[in-house]
N, C-alpha and C positions, 0 to 999 in steps of 0.2 A: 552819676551819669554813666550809661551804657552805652554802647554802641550794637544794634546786633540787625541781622538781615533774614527780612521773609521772602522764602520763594513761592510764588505760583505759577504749577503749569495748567494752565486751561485746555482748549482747544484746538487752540490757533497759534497760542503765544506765549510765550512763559514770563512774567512781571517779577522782577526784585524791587523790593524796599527796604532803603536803609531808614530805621527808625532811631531815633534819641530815647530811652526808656524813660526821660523826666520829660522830655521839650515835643514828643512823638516826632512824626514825618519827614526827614531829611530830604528823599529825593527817592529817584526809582526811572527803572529801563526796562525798558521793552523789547523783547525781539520775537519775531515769525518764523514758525518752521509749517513746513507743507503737510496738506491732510492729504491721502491716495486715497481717492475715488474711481469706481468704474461704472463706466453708462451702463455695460452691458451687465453689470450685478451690482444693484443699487445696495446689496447691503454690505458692500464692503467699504470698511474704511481700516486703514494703515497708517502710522507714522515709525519712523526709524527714529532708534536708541540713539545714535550717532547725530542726526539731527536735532535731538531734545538736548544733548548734553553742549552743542559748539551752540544751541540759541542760547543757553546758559549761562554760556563765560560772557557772552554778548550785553548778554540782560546787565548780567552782573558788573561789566566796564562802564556801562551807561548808568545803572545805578551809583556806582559809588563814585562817577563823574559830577553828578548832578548833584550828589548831596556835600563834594566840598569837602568829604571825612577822608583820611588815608584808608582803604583796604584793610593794611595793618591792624588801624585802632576796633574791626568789628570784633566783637566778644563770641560771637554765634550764631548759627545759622539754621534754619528751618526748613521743610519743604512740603508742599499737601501738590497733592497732581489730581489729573482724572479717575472716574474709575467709573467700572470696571475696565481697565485697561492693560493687558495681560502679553507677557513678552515670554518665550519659551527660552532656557540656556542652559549651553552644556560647561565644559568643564572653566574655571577662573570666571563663572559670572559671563562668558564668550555669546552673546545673541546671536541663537538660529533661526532667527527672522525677525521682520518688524513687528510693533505690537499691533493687537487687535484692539484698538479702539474703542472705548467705552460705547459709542454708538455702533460699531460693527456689529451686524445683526446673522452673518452667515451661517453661527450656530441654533438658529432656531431649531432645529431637527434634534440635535443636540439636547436641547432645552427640553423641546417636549418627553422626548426619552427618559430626563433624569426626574421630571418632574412626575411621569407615569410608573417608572420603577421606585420613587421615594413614596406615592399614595399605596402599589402593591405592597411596597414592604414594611407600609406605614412606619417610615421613618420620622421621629420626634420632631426634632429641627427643621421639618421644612416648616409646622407652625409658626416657626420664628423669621418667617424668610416673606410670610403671606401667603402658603399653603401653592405655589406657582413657582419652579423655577426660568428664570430669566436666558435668554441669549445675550443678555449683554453682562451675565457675570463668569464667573471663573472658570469654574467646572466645565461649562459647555465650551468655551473657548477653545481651553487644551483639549479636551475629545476632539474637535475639529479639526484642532492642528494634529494632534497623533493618526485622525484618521487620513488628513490629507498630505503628510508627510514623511512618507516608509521611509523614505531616505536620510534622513535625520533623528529615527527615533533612538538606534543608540549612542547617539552623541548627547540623548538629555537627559539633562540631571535635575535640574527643577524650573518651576515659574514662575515668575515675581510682579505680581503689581506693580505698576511706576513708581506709585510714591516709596515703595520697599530697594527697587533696582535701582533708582538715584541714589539714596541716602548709602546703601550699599557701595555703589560705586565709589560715591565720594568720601566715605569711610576709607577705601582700599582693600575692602571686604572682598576675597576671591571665594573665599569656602562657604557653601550655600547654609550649610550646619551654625554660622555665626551669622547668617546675615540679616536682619531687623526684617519682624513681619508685623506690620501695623494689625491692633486690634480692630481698627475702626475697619479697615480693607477687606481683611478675612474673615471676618463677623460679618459684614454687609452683604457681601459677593461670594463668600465660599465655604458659609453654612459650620463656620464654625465657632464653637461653644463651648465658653470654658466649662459650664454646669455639667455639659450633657460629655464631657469627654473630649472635646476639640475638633477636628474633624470627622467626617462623615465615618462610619468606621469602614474598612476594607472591603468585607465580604459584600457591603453594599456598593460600594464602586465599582467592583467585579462583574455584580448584577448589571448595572448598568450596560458595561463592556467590558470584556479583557484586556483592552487596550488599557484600561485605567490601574491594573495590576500593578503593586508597588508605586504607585504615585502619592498614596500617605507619608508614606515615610519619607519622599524624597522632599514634602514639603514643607520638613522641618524647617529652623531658626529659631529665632528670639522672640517670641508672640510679648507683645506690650505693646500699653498705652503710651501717650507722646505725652507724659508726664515722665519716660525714659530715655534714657543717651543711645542712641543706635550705634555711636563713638564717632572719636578727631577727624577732624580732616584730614585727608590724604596729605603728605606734602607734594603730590606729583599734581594734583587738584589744587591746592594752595597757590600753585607756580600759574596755573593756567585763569584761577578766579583771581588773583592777584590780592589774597586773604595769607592769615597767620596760619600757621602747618597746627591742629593739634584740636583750631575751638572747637565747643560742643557741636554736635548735631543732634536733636531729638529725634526718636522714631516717626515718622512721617502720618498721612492722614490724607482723605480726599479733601480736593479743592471747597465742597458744597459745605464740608463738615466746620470747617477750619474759617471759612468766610461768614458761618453763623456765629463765630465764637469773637470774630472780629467788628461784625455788626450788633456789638453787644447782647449777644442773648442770651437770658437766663431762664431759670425752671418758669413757665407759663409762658414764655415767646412760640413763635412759629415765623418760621425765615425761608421768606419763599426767596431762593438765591436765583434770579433769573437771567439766560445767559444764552448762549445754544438752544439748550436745554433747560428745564425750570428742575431742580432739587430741592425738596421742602424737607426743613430740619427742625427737630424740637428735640427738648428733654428731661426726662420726668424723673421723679427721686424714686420712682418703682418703677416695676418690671413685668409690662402686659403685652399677652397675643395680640396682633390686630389685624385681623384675614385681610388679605391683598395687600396689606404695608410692605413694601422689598425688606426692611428691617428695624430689628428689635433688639439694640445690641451694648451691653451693658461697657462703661468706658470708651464709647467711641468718637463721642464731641467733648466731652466733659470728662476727664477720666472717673469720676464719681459720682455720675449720674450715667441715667443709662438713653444712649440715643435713640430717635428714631427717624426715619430715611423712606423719604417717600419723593414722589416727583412724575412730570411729563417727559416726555423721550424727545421735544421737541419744541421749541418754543421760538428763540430770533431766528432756526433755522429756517423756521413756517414762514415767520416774517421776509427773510432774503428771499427764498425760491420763491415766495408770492410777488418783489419786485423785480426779481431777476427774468420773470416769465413777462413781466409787464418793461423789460429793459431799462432798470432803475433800479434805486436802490433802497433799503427800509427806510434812512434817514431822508431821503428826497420824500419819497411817499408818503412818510408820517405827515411833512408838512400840510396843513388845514385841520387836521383830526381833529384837533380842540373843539371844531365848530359842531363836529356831527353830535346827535344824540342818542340818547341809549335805545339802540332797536332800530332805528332808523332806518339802514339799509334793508330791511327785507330776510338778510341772510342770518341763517343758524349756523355755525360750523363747529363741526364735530374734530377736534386738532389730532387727529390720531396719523397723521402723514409721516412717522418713523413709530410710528407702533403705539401700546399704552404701557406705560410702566406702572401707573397705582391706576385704579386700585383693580383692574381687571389682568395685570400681568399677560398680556398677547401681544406678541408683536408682530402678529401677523394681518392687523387691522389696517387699514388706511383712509384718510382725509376724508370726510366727504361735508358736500356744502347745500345747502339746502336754501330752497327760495327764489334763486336764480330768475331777473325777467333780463330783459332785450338794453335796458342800459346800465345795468351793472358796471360797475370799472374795478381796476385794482385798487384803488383806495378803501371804498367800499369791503373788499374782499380783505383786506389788512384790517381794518377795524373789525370784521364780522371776526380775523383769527385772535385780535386781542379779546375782544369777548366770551372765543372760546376758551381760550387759556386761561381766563380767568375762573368760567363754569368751571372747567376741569379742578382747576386748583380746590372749588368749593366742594366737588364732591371728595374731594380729599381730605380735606378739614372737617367734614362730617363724618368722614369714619374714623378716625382717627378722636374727636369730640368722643364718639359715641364708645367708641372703646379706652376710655379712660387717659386720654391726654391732656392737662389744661392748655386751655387755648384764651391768654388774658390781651394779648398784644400780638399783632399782624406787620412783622417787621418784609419791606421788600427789600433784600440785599441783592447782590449782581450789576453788572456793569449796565443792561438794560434800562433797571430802573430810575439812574443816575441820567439817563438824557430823556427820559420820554415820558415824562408828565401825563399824557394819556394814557397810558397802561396803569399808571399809579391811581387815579382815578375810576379808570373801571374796577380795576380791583375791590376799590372799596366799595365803588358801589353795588356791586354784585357781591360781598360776602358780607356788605351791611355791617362793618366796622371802621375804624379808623386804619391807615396804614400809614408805617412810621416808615420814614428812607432816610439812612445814614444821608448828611448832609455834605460829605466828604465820599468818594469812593475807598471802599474797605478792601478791595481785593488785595491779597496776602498781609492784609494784616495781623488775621490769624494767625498767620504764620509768623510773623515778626513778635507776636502775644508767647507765641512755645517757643520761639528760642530766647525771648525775655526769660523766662522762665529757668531755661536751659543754661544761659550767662547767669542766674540767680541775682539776678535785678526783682524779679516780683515771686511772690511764695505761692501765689497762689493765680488762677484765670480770672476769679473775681478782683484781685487787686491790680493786676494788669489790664484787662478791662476800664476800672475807675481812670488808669494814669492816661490812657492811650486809644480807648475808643470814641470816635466823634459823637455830638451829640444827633440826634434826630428831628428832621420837621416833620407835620403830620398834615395826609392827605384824609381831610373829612367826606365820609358815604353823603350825597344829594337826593334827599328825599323823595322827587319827582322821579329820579334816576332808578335808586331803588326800587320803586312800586313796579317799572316795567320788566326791571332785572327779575324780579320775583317771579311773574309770569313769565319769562322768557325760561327762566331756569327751571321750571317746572317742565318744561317740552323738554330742554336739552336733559335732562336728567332721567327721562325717561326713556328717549332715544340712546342715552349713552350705555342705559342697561338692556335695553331691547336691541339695537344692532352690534355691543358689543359681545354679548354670551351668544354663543351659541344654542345653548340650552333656556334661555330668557321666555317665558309665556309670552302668547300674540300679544303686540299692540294697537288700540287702536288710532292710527298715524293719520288719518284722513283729516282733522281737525288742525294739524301742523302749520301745513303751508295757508289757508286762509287765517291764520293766527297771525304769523308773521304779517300777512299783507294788513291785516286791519293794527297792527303794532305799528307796523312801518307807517303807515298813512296819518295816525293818531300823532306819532313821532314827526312829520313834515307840517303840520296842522292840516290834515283834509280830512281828519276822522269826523 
């Protein structure tokens, strides 16, 4: 028997669990730290380092209150965070500012730049990235920040992922040249590659800007997989988490990565972790391009298999601002949904309301709804957005199909899936499979699965897995359901490439909305 503890930061909140490695789940705490937002620049989001670190010790009281175990007896400890979510620091690991937020979109301008000078300078590695770079990964972030902070640029020395500048922290790591750089983080978000050399080379950052001069070298560290030690605990962090001075800490991993490995998934799963945000993970024993995938990154869920990372830019957030605009909230408004049927409202909705992440890589797209008459409500409009989320999700799993991923099993992991039976059901019936939902919530148990590993309680992710993942029920595709989903996905699939390229040939759209109307009415019985 082990004792060891997973940490997740999400969002909103950062979860510990203290897990048993023979008996699993002991207990777990929660705590909230605030997201910065602004009306007048909807793409800015923020959280402070200083906030993510006191929800921490918070999380961590409340976990190992509840599970009953002393602090003391944990063996090790783990951490997966968001990403891209990128903090700039100068000297001792010292933050000169908050981070930018995995959803923070400000560097779009950024993004287009690096993406337009890597096709000029046909750089290798953007293949590997989806042939698009992102504003919500790395590279663009720090360009934003050097461009928008003269006043700080010689105080910086490097940048760090969350899940890198936790484990660092709490290592006691000051010197940025030792501090843990997650393969899964910097392979996903910052384009680099063990085959091809590791990051981008120099003279191509330069291109971009000069502002980017010398930021290779400052971005050394530790590059490995979280089959590695990022090293002990601080004892100044021991004192405050109220843990042993020295256990393990593994090198860290994103939240999306780390919750697929927790919802048991192996080579032919696909784990749509739905949340905020939707992250879709899988991972193949080889190693293929797949145009528009964010990434193709070999040991980043699996250390020996190689992952892949694809997902929407938005999913329970669609949900909340659709009842927050309606003065309610997703879980009041879900109430009834069970009743409606597929298609029924009239409405198509295209979910791009914070941009697309797969497989068009634009974040400069937004929401739009189609269908619209005079008694629409918000209900209606919440199911039209789980529908879309789901389309989205399928045109995902078709490129991804198509370019060489097995796709055997549709697991829905994320805290979403765990209360809303309706989503789990359109899912399936719109990608016309079965979908399995951990029967237990998985969040951080990933995490709890690598520092199993880390304490050397299990050898291996499959044998940790067997001891400590919950088993799954399954939500079956509805035949009648399916047949409309078919036809419905045929319009949205076609709209989603006709308004979301720019360069997309004409459509002809005029057959759309009388679509909808005779689905919808067929759907009420008036067809």
């Amino acid at each position: 028997m082990v004792i060891v503890a997973g940490v997740d930061f999400g969002t909103l909140s950062v979860r510990v669990t203290i897990v048993d490695t023979d008996r699993g789940r002991l207990g777990s705490g929660v705590a909230e730290f605030p997201l910065h937002r602004k009306r007048e620049d909807p793409d800015v989001a923020t959280q402070s380092h200083a906030d993510h670190m006191r929800a921490l010790a918070e999380a961590m009281q409340r976990a190992v209150a509840s599970s009953n175990v002393p602090g003391k007896q944990i063996a090790a400890l783990a951490i997966d965070t968001t990403g891209s979510s990128v903090i700039p620091v100068g000297e001792r690991l010292e933050p000169l500012g908050d981070y930018y937020l995995w959803c923070d979109h400000r560097a779009w301008r950024e993004a287009a730049l690096i993406t337009e000078t890597a096709l000029r300078e046909k750089l290798e590695v953007m293949e590997w990235c989806g042939g698009v770079y992102s504003s919500e990964w790395g590279f663009s972030k720090l360009l934003h920040w050097l461009r928008h902070n003269p006043e700080k640029r010689e105080r910086f020395v490097t940048a760090f992922e969350h899940c890198d500048m936790a484990a660092a922290v709490l290592c006691g790591i000051t010197d940025s040249a030792e501090a843990p750089r997650s393969v899964c983080a910097m392979g996903h978000k910052w384009m680099w590659n063990e085959a091809l050399g590791g990051l981008p080379p120099e003279n191509f950052l330069v291109a971009v800007d000069p502002l980017l001069k010398g930021v290779r070298a400052k971005l050394g560290g530790r590059y490995a997989t979280s089959d590695r030690i990022a090293g002990g605990l601080a004892p100044e962090w021991a004192a405050k988490l109220g843990l042993r001075a020295g256990i393990p800490i593994p090198v860290g991993a994103f939240d999306a990565h780390w919750d697929a490995v927790g919802a048991g998934a192996r080579t032919g799963d696909v784990v749509n972790v739905v949340g905020t945000s939707t992250c879709i993970i899988a991972m193949s024993d080889d190693t293929r391009l797949i145009p528009g995938v964010c990434g193709v990154v070999p040991g980043s869920v699996h250390p020996k298999k190689t992952g892949v990372e694809a997902g929407l830019s938005a999913t329970g957030d669609i949900f909340e601002a659709i009842a927050r605009r309606a003065g309610s909230t997703a879980a009041a408004l879900s109430a009834g949904l069970e009743a409606y049927k597929a298609g029924q409202t009239g409405l198509l909705r295209m979910t791009w309301d914070n941009g697309d992440r797969t497989v068009l890589v634009n974040p400069e797209l937004g929401g739009i709804t189609l269908g619209w008459n005079l008694t629409h409500a918000p209900q209606d409009e919440l199911f039209a957005a789980i529908e879309g989320t789901a389309f989205h999700t399928r045109v995902i799993l078709e490129r991804m199909e198509k370019h060489g991923v097995p796709i055997e099993r549709v697991i829905n992991g994320g805290g979403i899936p765990q209360k809303n039976h309706v989503l789990n059901q359109i899912y399936a019936n719109v990608l016309n499979k079965p979908v399995l939902i951990p029967k237990v919530d998985v969040t951080s148990l990933g995490s709890a699965i690598f520092a199993s590993m880390a304490a050397g309680a299990h050898r291996s992710i499959e044998e940790a897995q067997r001891a400590l993942c919950p088993e799954h029920r399954v939500v079956e595709p509805n035949r009648e359901s399916v047949r409309v989903y078919e036809e419905l996905y045929g319009l949205y699939r076609e709209l989603y490439f006709g308004f979301g390229k720019p360069d997309s040939p004409a459509i002809s759209a005029g057959r759309v909305l009388p679509s909808l109307r005779r689905i919808a009415a067929a759907a009420r019985g008036n067809g």
